[in-house]
C-alpha positions as CSV (number, residue, x, y, z in Angstrom):
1,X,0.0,0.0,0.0
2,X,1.6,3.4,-0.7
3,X,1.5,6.5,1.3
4,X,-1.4,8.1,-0.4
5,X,-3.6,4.7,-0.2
6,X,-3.1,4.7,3.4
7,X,-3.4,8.7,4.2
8,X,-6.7,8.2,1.9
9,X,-7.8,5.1,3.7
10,X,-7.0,6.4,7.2
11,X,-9.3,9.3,6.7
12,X,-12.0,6.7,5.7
13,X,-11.7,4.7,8.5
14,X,-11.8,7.8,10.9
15,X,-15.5,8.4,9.1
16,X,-17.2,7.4,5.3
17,X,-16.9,10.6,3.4
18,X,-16.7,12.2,-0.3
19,X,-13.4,13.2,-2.5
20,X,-14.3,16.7,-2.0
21,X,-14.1,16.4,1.9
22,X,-11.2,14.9,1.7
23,X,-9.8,17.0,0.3
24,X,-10.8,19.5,2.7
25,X,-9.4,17.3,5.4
26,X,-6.4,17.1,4.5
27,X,-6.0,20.5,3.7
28,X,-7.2,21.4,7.2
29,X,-4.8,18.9,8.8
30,X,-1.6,20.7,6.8
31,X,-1.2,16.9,5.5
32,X,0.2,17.5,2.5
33,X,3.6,18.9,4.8
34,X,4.4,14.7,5.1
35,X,2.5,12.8,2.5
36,X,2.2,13.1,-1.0
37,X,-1.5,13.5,-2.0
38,X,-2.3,15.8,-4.9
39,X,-5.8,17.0,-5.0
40,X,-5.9,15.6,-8.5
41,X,-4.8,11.8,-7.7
42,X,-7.8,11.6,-4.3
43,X,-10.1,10.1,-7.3
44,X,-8.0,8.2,-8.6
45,X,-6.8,6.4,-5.4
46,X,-10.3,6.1,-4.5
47,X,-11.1,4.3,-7.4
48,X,-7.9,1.8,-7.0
49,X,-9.1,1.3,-3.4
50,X,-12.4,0.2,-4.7
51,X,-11.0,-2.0,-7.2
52,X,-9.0,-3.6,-5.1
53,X,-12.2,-4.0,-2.3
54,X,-10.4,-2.1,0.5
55,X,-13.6,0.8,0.4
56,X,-17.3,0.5,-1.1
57,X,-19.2,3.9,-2.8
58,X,-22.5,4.6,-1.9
59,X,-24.9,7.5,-3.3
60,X,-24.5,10.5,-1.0
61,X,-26.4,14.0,-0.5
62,X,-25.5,16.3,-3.8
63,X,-24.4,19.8,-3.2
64,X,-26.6,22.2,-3.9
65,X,-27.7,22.7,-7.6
66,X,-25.7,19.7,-7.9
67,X,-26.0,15.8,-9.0
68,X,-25.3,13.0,-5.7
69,X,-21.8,12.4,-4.9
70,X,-20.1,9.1,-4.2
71,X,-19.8,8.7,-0.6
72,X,-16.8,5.9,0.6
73,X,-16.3,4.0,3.2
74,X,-13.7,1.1,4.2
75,X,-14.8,-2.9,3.9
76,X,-13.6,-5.5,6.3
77,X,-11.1,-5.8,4.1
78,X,-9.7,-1.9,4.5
79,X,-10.1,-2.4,8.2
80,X,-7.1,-5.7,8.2
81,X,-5.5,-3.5,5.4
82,X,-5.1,-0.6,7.0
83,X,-4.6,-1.3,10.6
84,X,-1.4,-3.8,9.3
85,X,-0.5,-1.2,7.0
86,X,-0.3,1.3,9.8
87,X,1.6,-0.7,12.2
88,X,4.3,-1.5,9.1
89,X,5.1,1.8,8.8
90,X,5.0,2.7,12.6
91,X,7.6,0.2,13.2
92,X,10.1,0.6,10.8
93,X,12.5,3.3,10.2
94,X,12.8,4.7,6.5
95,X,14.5,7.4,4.9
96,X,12.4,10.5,6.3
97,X,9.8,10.5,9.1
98,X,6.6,10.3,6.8
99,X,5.9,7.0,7.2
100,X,5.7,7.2,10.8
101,X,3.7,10.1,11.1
102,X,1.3,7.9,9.4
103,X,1.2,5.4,11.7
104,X,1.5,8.7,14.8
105,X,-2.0,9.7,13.3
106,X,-3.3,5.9,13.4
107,X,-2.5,5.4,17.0
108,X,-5.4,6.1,18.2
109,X,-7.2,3.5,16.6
110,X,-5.2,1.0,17.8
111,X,-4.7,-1.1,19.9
112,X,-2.2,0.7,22.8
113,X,-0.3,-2.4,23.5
114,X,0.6,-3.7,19.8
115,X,1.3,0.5,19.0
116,X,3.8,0.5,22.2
117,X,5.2,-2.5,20.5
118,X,5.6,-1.5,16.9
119,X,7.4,1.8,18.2
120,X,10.2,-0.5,20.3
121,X,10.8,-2.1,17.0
122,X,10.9,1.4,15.4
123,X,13.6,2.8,18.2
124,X,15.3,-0.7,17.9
125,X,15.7,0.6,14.5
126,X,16.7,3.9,15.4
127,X,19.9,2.3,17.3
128,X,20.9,0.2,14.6
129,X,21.1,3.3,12.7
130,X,23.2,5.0,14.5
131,X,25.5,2.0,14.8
132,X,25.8,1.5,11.2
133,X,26.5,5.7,10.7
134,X,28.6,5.2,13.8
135,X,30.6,2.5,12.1
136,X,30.9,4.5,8.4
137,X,32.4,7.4,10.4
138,X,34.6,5.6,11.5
139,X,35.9,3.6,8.4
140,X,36.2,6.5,6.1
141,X,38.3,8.7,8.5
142,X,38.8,12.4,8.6
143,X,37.0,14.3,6.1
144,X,36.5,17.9,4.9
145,X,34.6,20.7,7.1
146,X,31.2,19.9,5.6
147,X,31.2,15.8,5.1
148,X,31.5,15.9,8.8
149,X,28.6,18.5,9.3
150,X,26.4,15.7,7.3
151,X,27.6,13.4,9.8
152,X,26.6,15.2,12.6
153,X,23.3,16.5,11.3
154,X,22.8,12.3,11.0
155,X,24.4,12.2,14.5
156,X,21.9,14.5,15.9
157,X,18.8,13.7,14.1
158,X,19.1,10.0,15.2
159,X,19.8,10.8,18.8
160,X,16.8,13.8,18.9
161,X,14.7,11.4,17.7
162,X,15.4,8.5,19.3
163,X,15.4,10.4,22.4
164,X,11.5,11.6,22.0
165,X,10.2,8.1,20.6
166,X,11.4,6.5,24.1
167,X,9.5,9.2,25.9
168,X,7.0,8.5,23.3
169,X,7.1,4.4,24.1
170,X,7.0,5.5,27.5
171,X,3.5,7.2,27.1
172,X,1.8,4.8,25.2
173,X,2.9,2.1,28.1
174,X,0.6,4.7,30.3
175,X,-2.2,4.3,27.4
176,X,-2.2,0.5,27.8
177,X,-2.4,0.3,31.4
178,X,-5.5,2.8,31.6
179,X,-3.1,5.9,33.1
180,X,-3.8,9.1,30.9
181,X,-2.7,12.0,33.1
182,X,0.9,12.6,32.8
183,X,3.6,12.7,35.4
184,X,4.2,16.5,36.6
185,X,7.5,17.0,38.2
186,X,6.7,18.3,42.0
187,X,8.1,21.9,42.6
188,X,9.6,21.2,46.0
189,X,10.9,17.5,47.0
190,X,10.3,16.4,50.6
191,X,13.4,14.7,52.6
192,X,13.0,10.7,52.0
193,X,9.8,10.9,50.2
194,X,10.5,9.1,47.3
195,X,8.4,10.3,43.8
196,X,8.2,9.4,40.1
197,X,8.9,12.8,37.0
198,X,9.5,13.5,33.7
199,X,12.6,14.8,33.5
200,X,14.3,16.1,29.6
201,X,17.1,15.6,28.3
202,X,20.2,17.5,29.4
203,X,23.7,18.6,27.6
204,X,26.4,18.4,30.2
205,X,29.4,19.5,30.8
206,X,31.3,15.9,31.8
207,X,34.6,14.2,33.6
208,X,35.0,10.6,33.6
209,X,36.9,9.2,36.0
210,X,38.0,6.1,37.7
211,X,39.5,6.1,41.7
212,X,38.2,6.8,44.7
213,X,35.7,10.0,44.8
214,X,38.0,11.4,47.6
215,X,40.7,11.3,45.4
216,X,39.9,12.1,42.0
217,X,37.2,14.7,43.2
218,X,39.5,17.6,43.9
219,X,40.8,17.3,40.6
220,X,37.4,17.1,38.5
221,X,35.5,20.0,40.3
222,X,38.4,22.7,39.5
223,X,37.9,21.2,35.9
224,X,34.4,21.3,35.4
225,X,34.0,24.9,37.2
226,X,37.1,25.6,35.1
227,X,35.0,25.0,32.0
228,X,31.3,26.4,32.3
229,X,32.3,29.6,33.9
230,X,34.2,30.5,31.1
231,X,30.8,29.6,29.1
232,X,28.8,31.8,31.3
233,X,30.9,35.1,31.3
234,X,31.6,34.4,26.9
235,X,27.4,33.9,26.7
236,X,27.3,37.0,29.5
237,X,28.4,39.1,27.4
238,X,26.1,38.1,24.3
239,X,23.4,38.7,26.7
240,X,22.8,35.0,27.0
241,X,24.1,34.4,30.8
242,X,22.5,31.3,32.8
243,X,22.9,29.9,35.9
244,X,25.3,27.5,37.0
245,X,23.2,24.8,38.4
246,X,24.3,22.1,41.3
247,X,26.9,19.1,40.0
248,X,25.8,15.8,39.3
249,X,27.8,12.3,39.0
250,X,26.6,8.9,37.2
251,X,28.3,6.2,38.9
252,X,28.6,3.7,35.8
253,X,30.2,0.2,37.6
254,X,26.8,-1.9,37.5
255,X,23.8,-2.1,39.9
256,X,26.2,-2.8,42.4
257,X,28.5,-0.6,42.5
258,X,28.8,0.2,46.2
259,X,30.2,-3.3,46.4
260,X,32.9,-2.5,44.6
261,X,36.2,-1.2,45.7
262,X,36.4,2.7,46.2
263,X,39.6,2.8,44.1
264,X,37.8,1.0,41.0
265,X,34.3,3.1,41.0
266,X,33.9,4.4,37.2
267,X,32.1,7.6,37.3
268,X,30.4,10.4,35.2
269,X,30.8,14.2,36.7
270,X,28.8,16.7,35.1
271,X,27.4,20.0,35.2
272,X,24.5,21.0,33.5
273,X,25.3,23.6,30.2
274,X,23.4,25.2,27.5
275,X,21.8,23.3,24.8
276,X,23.9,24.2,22.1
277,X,27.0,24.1,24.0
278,X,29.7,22.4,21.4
279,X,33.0,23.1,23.4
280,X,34.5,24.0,26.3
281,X,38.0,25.3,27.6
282,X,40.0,22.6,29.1
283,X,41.4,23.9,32.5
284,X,43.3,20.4,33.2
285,X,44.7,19.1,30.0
286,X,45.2,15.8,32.2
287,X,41.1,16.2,33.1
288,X,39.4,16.8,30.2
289,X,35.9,18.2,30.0
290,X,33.7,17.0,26.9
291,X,29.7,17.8,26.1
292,X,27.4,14.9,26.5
293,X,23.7,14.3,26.2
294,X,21.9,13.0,29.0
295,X,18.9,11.5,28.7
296,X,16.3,11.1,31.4
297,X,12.4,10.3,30.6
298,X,11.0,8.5,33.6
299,X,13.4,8.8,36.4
300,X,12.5,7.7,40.5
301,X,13.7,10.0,42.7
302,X,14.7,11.1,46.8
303,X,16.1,14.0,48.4
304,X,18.7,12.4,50.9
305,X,19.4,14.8,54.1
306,X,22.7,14.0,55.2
307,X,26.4,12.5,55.1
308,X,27.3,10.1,51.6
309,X,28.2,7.6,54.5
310,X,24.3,7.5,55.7
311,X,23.0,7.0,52.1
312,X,22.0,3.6,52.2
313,X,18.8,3.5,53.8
314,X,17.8,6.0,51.6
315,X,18.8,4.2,48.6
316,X,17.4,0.6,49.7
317,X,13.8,2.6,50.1
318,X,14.1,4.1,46.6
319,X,14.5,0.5,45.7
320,X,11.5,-0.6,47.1
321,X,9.2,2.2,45.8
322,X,10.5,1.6,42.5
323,X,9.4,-2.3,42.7
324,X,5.9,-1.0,44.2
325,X,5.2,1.2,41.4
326,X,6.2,-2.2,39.2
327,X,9.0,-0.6,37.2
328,X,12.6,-1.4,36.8
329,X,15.8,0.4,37.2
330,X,16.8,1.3,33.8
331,X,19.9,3.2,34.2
332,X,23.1,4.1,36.4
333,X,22.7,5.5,39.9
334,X,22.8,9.1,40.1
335,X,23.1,11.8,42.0
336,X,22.6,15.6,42.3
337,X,24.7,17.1,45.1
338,X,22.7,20.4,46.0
339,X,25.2,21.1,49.3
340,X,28.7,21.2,49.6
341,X,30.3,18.1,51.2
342,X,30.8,18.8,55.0
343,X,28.0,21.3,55.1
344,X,25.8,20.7,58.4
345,X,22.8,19.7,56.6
346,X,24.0,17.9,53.1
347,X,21.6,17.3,50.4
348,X,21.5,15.3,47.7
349,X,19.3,13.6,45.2
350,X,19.3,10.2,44.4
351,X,18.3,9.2,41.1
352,X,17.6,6.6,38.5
353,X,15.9,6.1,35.1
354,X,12.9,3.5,35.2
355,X,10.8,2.0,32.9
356,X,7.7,-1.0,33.2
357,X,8.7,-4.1,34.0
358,X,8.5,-6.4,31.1
C-alpha cells in the first residue's frame, strides 16, 4: 500500500466521506507537509481502493444545484488492510519521518499495547542506525569541514529522535495500562519521600573518571568549574548568561556498585550547560571536559538529608518504591549534590531512570 492509499484510507476509517471532503481534510490537517496527496490523484486512489475492495461507494447528498456524490467507506477488508498497513510503517525506520507520522496519526485506533510495540521495534531501528552511521564514520576517516557537518546532522537527528520516541514508548505504556494523566515534576521535593517525574534531556558538561571519589574529586570540580564559567561570562556578554546549576555524577560500575572497591568506581561528573554548547575550555589538560547528552524520561527520585556515608537507607527505600510502582531500574545510579560536602545539613538527590517491567 503506498502513502497516499493509506493517508486516503485512514481518513475513511476515521468516518465514510466524499473526494471533495477529503480533500478539505487534508488540507485542514496541513497533510500535504508529510504525505504526498495531490488533490488531482484523491479520485484516482479512491477508485484503486475500490477496485481492489479495500472501500465501497454509496450514493451521497448532492451539493446544492448539484448531482449525488459518491460517498466511501472502508470494507472488512480496508479495516485488516489498514490497521497492518499502519503498524508497518509505525515500526520501521525509513528514509524521512513520513511514514511514521502515518502510523502517529493511526495510533489512536489502535490497539495501545501492539502500538507501544511497533514503536520498540521502530527505536530498535533507530539504534541500529546510528550504529551503522557510527561504524561508516569511523571507516572513512577524517574528512573535509562539511562531510563531517552531514555526519553530525545524521548524528543529531538520530539521537533527537530517538530520544523523543522512548519518551513517546513511555506514554503509550501509560495508554495501555489505563493511566492518561501525565507525570508533573513536584516543585519542592520532601526529605526521603521518594516520587516518580518526567525529566528532559540535558547537555552536560562531563569528567570521567575512575578512583576513589575522595581522590579524584578535587581534581574534577576545578575542571568542570574551570569550563562552564568560562561559558557563562563568553554567553554573558552576548546577553545570554544562565545559571550554573548544582553538579551531578553517574556512577557507571553496574547495579552494584557500592560493592565494589572505592579505588575502581567508574564515574560520570557533570554540570548542567546550554543546549547548544559544542566546546568548552579545558582547564586540566590531564582532566578533560567533553559535552554529553543525557537523557532522562522516567526517572524515580529522593532528596537524601545528610552525610554520603548515611546514604544507604535512603537508597534501599528508593528500591522498594521503585518495585511498588512495578518498574525497573533502567539506568546508572545518580546523584545531584545540592550542598557542599561537610556542610551541616547535606543534600543530595538520588536518582535513577525507570521504565515498566517487562
Amino acid at each position: 500500500m503506498t502513502n497516499t492509499e493509506l493517508a486516503i484510507l485512514g481518513l475513511l476509517i476515521e468516518r465514510p466521506r466524499h473526494g471533495y471532503e477529503i480533500e478539505q481534510v487534508i488540507t485542514e490537517r496541513g497533510m500535504r507537509d508529510w504525505t504526498d496527496v495531490g488533490f488531482s490523484s484523491i479520485y484516482y486512489v479512491l477508485g484503486r481502493l475500490e477496485q481492489a475492495g479495500l472501500v465501497v461507494a454509496s450514493a451521497g447528498a448532492g451539493h446544492v444545484g448539484g448531482p449525488a456524490r459518491k460517498v466511501y467507506a472502508p470494507t472488512s477488508a480496508g479495516q485488516i488492510a489498514w490497521t497492518d498497513a499502519s503498524l508497518a510503517v509505525l515500526s520501521v525506520p525509513a528514509a524521512g519521518n513520513r511514514p511514521f507520522l502515518l502510523g502517529l496519526a493511526a495510533v489512536a485506533g489502535l490497539p495501545a499495547d501492539r502500538s507501544a510495540e511497533a514503536v520498540r521495534a521502530y527505536r530498535d531501528g533507530l539504534d541500529a542506525r546510528l550504529a551503522e552511521l557510527t561504524e561508516r564514520h569511523a571507516a572513512i576517516g577524517e574528512q573535509p569541514w562539511f562531510v563531517e557537518a552531514l555526519f553530525d546532522y545524521g548524528f543529531a537527528m538520530i539521537r533527537s529522535e530517538r530520544a523523543w520516541v522512548a519518551s513517546f514508548v513511555r506514554t503509550l505504556d501509560r495508554q495501555s495500562d489505563g493511566e492518561v494523566t501525565p507525570v508533573q515534576p513536584s516543585l519542592k521535593m520532601k526529605p526521603f519521600v521518594p516520587q516518580l517525574v518526567e525529566l528532559p534531556a540535558r547537555t552536560m558538561a562531563v569528567v570521567e573518571t575512575v578512583g576513589d571519589p575522595g581522590v579524584v574529586g578535587p581534581r574534577v570540580f576545578p575542571a568542570l568549574y574551570g569550563a562552564v564559567y568560562p561559558l557563562k561570562f563568553a554567553r554573558k556578554k552576548q546577553g545570554a548568561d544562565f545559571r550554573v546549576e548544582a553538579p551531578c555524577a553517574r556512577w557507571l560500575s553496574g547495579p552494584d556498585w557500592r560493592s565494589v572497591p572505592r579505588d575502581q568506581w567508574t564515574a560520570a561528573w557533570a554540570l548542567p550547560v546550554p543546549e547548544d554548547t559544542a566546546e568548552l575550555a579545558q582547564k586540566d589538560p590531564e582532566t578533560p571536559v567533553k559535552v554529553e547528552a543525557w537523557d532522562y524520561g522516567m526517572v524515580a527520585q529522593v532528596l537524601h538529608v545528610g552525610t554520603y556515608a548515611e546514604e544507604e537507607p535512603t537508597i534501599v527505600a528508593l528500591h522498594a518504591f521503585i518495585e511498588q510502582q512495578g518498574l525497573e531500574i533502567s539506568g546508572p545510579h545518580e546523584e545531584e549534590y545540592l550542598s557542599r560536602p561537610g556542610s551541616k545539613a547535606q543534600k543530595t538527590i538520588i536518582r535513577y531512570q525507570v521504565r515498566p517491567k517487562a
